[in-house]
C-alpha positions as CSV (number, residue, x, y, z in Angstrom):
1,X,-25.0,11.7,1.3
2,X,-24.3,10.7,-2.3
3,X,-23.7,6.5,-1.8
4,X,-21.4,4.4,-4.2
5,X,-20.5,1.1,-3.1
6,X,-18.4,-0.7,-6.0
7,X,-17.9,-4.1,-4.5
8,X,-15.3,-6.9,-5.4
9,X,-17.7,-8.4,-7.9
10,X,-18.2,-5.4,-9.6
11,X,-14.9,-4.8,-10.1
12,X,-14.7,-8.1,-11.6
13,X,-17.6,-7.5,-13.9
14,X,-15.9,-3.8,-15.2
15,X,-12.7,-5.8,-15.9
16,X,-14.7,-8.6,-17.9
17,X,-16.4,-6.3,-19.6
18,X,-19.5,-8.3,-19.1
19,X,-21.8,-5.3,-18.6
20,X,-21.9,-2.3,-16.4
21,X,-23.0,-2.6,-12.7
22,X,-25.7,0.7,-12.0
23,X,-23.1,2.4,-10.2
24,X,-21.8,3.6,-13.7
25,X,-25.1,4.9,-15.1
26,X,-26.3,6.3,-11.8
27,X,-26.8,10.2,-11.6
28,X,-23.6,10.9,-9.6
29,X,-21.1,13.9,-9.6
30,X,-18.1,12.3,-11.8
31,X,-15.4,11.3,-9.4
32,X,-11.7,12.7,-11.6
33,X,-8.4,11.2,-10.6
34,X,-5.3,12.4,-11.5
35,X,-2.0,10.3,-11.5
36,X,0.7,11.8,-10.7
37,X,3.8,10.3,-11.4
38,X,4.2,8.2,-14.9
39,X,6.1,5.6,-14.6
40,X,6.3,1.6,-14.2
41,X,4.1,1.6,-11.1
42,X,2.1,4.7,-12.6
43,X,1.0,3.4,-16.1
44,X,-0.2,0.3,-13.8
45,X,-2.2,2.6,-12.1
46,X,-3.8,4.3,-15.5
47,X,-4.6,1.5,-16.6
48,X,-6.3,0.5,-13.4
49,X,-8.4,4.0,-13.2
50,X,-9.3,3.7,-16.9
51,X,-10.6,-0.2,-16.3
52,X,-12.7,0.5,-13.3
53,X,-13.9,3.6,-15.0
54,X,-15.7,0.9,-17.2
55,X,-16.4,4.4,-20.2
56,X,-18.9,5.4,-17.7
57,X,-18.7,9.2,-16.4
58,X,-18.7,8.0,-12.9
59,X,-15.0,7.7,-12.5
60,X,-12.9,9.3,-15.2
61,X,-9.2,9.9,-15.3
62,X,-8.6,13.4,-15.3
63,X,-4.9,14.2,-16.1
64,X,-1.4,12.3,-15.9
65,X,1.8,14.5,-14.5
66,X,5.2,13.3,-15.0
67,X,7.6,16.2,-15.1
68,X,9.6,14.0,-18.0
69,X,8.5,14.7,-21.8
70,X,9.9,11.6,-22.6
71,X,7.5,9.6,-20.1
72,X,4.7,11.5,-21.1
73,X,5.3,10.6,-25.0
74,X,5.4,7.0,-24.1
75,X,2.0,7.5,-22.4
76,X,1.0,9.3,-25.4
77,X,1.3,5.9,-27.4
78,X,-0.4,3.9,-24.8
79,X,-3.3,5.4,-23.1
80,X,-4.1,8.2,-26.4
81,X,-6.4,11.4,-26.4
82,X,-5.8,12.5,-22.5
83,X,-4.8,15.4,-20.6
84,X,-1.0,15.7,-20.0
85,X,1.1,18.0,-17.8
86,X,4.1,18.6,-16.8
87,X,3.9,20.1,-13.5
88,X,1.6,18.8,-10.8
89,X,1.1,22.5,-9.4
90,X,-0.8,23.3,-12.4
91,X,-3.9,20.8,-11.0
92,X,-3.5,22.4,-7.1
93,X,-6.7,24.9,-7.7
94,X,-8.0,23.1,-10.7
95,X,-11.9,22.6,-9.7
96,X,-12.7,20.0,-11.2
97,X,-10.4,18.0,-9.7
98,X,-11.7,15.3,-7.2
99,X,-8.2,13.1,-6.3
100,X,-5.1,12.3,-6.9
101,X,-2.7,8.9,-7.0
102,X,0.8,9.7,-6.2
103,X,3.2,7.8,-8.3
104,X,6.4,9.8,-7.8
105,X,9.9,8.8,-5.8
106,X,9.9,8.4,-2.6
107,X,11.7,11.7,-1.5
108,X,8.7,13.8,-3.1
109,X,6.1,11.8,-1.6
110,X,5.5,14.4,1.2
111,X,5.9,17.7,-1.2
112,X,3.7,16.4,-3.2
113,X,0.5,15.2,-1.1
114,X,0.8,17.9,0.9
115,X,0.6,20.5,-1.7
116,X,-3.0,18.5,-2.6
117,X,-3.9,17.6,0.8
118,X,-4.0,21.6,1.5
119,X,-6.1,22.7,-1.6
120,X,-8.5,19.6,-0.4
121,X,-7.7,17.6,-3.2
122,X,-8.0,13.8,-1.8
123,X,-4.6,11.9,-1.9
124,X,-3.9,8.4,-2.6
125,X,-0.1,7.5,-2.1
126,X,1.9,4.9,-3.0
127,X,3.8,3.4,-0.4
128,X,5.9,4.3,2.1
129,X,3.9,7.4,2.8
130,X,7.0,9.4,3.6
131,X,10.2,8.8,4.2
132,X,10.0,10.6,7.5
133,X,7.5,9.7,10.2
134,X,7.3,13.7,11.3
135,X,6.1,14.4,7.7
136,X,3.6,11.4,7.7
137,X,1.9,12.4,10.8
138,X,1.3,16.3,9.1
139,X,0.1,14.6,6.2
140,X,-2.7,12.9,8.4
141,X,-3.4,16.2,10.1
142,X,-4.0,18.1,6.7
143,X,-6.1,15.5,6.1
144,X,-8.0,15.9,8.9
145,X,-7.9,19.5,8.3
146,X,-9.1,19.8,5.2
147,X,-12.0,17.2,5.3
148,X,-9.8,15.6,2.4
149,X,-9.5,11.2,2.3
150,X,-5.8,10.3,2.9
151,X,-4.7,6.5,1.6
152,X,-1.7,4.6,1.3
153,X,-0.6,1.8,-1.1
154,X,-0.6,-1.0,1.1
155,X,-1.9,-3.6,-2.0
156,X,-1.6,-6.6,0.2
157,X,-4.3,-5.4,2.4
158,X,-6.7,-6.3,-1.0
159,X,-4.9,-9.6,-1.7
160,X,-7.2,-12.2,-1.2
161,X,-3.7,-15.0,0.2
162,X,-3.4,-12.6,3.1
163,X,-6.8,-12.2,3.9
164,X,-7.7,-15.9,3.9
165,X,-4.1,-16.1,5.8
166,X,-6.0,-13.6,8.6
167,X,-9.4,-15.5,8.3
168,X,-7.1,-19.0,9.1
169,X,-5.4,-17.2,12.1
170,X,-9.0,-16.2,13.4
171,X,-10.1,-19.6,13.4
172,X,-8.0,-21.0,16.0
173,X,-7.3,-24.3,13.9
174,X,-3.2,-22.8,14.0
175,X,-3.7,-22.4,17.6
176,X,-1.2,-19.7,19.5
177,X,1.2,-18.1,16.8
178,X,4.9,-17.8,18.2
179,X,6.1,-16.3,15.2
180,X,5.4,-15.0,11.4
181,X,7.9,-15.3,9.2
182,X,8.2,-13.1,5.6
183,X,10.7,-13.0,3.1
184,X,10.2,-9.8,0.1
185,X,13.3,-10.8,-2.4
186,X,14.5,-10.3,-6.0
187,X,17.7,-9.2,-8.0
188,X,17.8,-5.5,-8.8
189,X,20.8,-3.7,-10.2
190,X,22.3,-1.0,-7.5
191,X,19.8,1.5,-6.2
192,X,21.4,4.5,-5.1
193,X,18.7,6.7,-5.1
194,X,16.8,4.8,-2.3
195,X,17.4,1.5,0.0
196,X,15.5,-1.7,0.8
197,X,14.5,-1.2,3.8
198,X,12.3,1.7,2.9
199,X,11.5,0.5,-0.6
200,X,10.5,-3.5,0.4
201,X,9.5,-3.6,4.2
202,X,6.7,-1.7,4.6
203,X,4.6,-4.5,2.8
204,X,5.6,-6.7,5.5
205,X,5.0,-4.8,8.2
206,X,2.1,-3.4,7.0
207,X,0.9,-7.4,6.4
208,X,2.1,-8.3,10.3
209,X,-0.5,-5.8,11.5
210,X,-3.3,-6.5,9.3
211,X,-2.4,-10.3,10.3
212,X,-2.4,-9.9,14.1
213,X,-3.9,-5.7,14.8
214,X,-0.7,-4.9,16.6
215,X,2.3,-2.9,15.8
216,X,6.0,-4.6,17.3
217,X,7.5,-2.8,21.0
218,X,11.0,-3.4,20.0
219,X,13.0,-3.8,16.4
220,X,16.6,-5.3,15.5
221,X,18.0,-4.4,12.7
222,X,20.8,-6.2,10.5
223,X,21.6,-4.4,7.3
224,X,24.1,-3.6,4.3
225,X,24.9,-2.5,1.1
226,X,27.4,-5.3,-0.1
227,X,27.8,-3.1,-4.2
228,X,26.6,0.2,-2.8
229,X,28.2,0.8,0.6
230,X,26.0,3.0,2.8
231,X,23.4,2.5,1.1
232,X,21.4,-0.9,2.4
233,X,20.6,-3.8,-0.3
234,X,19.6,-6.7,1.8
235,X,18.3,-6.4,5.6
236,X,17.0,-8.7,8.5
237,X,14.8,-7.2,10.7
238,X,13.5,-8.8,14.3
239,X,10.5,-7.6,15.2
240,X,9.1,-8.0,19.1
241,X,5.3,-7.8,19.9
242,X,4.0,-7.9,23.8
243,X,3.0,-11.1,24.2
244,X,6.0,-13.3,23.0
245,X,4.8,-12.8,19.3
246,X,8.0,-12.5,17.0
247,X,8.0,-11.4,13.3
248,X,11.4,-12.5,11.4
249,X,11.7,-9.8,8.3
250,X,14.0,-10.2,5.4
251,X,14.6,-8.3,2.3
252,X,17.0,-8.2,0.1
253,X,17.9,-6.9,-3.9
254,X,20.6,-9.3,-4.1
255,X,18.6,-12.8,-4.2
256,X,18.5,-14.4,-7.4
257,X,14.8,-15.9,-7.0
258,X,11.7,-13.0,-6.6
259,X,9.9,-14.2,-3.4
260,X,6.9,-12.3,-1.6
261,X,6.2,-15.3,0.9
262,X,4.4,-15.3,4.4
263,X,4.8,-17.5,7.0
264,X,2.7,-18.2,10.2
265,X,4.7,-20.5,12.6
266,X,2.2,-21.4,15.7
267,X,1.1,-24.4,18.1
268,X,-0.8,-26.0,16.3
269,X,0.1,-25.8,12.7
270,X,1.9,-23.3,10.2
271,X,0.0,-21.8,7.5
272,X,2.4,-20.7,4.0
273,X,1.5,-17.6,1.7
274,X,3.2,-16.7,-1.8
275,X,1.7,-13.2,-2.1
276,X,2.5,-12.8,-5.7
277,X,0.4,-16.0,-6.7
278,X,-2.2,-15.5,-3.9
279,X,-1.3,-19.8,-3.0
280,X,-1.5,-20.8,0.6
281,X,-1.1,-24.0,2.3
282,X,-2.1,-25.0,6.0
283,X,0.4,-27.9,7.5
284,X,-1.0,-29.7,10.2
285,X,0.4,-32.8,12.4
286,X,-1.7,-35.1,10.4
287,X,-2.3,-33.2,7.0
288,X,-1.5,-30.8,4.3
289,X,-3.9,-28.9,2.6
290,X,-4.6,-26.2,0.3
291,X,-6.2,-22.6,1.7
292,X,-8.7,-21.8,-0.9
293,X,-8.2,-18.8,-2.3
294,X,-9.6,-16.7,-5.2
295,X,-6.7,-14.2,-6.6
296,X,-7.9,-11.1,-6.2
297,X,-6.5,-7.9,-8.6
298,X,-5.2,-6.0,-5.4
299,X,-4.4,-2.8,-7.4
300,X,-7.8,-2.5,-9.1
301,X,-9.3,-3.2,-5.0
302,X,-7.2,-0.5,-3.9
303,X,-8.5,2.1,-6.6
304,X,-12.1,0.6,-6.1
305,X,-11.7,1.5,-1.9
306,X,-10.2,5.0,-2.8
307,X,-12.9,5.7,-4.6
308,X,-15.4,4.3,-1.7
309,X,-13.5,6.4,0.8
310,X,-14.3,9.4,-1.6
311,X,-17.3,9.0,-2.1
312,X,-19.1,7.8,1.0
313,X,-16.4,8.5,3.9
314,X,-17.2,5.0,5.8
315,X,-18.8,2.4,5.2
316,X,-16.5,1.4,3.1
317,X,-16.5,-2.6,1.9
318,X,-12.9,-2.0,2.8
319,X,-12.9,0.7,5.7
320,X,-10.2,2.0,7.0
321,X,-7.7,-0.2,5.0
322,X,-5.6,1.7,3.8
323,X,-5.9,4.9,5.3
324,X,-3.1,7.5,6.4
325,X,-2.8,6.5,9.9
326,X,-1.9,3.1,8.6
327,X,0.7,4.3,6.4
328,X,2.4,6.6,9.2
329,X,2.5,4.1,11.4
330,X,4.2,1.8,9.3
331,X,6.3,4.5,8.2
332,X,7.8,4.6,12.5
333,X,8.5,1.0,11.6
334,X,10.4,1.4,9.1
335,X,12.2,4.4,10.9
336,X,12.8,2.6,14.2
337,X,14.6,-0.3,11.9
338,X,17.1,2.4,11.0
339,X,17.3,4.0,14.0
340,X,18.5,-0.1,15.1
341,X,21.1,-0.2,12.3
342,X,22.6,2.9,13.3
343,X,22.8,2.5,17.2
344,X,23.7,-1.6,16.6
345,X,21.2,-2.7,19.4
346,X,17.7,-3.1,19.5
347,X,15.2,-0.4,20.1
348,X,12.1,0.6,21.5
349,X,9.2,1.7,19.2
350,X,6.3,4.4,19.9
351,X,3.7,3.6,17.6
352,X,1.4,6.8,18.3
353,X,-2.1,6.6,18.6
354,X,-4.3,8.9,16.3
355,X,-5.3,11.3,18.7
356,X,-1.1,12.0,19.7
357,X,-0.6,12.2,15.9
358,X,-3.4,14.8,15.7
359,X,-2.7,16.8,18.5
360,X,0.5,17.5,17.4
């Protein structure tokens, strides 16, 4: 099996430009991504590819699709002398092809990775997954199918706040947790192509389970669209876990102040997370103190574990965090909060093992 472990400090080093780590002058078959979608979150990516390419010929970015001339011209100016297309079909059979990172809206999310997923082109896609759990759980079974790595963008899961937030929580010093607390905030003008619940919440929810390795029993949902009616721009969403565990959800595009904040409410203590700074703090009865953490670039991590799953199938530094089952999962979430909204109550959720999702 051809082996490439690219590790956290390696990363780092590529990004310093210090020098390059022997995974990019190794003999190894060149690993080409193409990004698919160029826009905001999609030239963030490039640059992310190109950086831990490091110039080496171990990982090189292969194309960038954005069915918008205009968007490609701008990435003309930035990112120079690459290969640009218009239309993603045009890289479905291409053989040299090894991946691709979906950058597109939403509502294509499912066309488009499973047009890849059936040629066997490996898929990285941004979150949610779909829009529809039905169409997340084919994606994983193509995957399966096809022998073909499946990820989802679930950047908190590299962000080095929540994982010394989990490490904290698996120490004890917090005690029992009753509840966890997250607020995902900041002013946008009216969406009306897509709504916050789908577009903020599955970070959340996504960081409850990697907290805590469960997935809620029940959802309540309180939601609305106060300058685009129907269409939802702030939400509060209960969460119920067996147990007694409780998660408290709230997102919102019509708060003045950008907060990504996490909050773990137990016995002992409470332990505070600002995701976008990667600053925690543990409060305890007789102290306050600072969670030591070292930012980590969670885009560049995620591309870096892609590339891992790729290359070596597990063992993984990072397996399994981010894979397709993940992102389905979180995508019921998200669809038992509307399913709440709708029927005013709170509802049930079936979280499906892998095996159910497989079998169809």
């Amino acid at each position: 099996m051809r082996m490439l472990i690219v590790s956290a400090s390696s990363f780092e080093t590529i990004r310093q430009g210090k020098h390059k780590p022997d995974w990019c002058t190794r003999d190894l078959e060149t690993i080409r991504i193409a990004v698919v979608g160029a826009g905001y979150w999609g030239r963030k990516v490039i640059r992310e590819i190109l950086a831990v390419s490091g110039g080496s010929d171990a990982v090189r970015l292969h194309a960038i699709v954005d069915n918008s001339p205009t968007m490609l011209g701008q990435c003309r100016k930035e990112f120079g002398d690459q290969e640009y297309r218009l239309d993603y079909k045009d890289l479905l059979s291409d053989p040299d092809l090894t991946a691709v990172h979906i950058c597109t809206p939403n509502p294509t999310h499912y066309e488009v990775a499973s047009a890849f997923l059936k040629h066997g082109k490996n898929v990285m896609v941004e979150k949610p997954l779909t829009l529809k759990s039905g169409e997340a759980y084919e994606l994983v079974r193509l995957a399966r199918e096809n022998s073909a790595v499946l990820c989802v963008g679930h950047i908190h899961r590299f962000n080095n706040g929540v994982r010394e937030l989990k490490r904290v929580l698996s120490s004890g010093v917090l005690g029992e947790p009753y509840y966890l607390r997250l607020r995902w905030t900041g002013l946008l003008p009216p969406q009306m192509q897509r709504d916050v619940i789908t577009d903020l919440a599955p970070h959340p929810f996504d960081i409850c389970n990697y907290l805590t390795d469960r997935w809620p029993s029940r959802i309540a949902c309180k939601a609305r669209g106060y300058r685009t009616p129907g269409n939802e721009e702030v939400a509060f969403i209960t969460a119920e876990y067996d147990g007694g565990l409780t998660a408290q959800v709230e997102v919102s595009w019509l708060d003045q102040e950008k907060h990504r904040d996490v909050a773990i409410v137990a016995s002992k203590g409470t332990a505070f997370l600002d995701c976008s700074d990667q600053q925690a703090v543990l409060v305890l009865p007789d102290k306050t103190e600072p969670i030591k953490v070292t930012p980590s670039n969670t885009i560049g991590m995620e591309i870096v574990h892609f590339i891992d799953c790729i290359i070596n199938r597990k063992d993984s530094e990072f397996a399994n965090q981010s894979d397709g089952f993940l992102g389905a999962r979180v995508v019921r979430i998200l669809e038992a909060a509307k399913e709440s909204l709708i029927q005013d109550r709170t509802v049930p959720v079936d979280v499906p093992m892998l095996e159910k999702i497989l079998a169809g």
